[in-house]
C-alpha angles and dihedrals in degrees: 000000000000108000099181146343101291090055088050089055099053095040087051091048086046097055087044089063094043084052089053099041086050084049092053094047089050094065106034102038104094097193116071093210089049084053098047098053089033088067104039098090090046094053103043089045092049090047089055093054090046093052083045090053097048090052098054090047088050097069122061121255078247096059087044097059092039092059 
């Protein structure tokens, strides 16, 4: 979980490279099933970051220091 401003950032900048590195694969994997399988850990560990920034966006700095 993201517990404050400088772990969002990282996460953000994390799921900016995953994106990339997808992207790149995209264009230069030639077989559809290599790619495929090439991309799914990307995906399903950028989708978790994204559920887990979301989250932390989601509570107010408030509701953060009062925990």
């Amino acid at each position: 979980m993201i517990a404050n401003d400088q772990e969002l950032k990282v996460t953000l900048e994390r799921i900016a490279e995953f994106q990339a590195q997808v992207a790149h694969l995209r264009n230069t994997e030639t077989n559809p099933a290599n790619y495929r399988g090439a991309v799914s850990g990307f995906l399903t560990e950028t989708d978790r970051m994204q559920l887990e920034v979301r989250e932390y966006l989601s509570v107010h700095p408030r509701e953060l220091t009062a925990v």
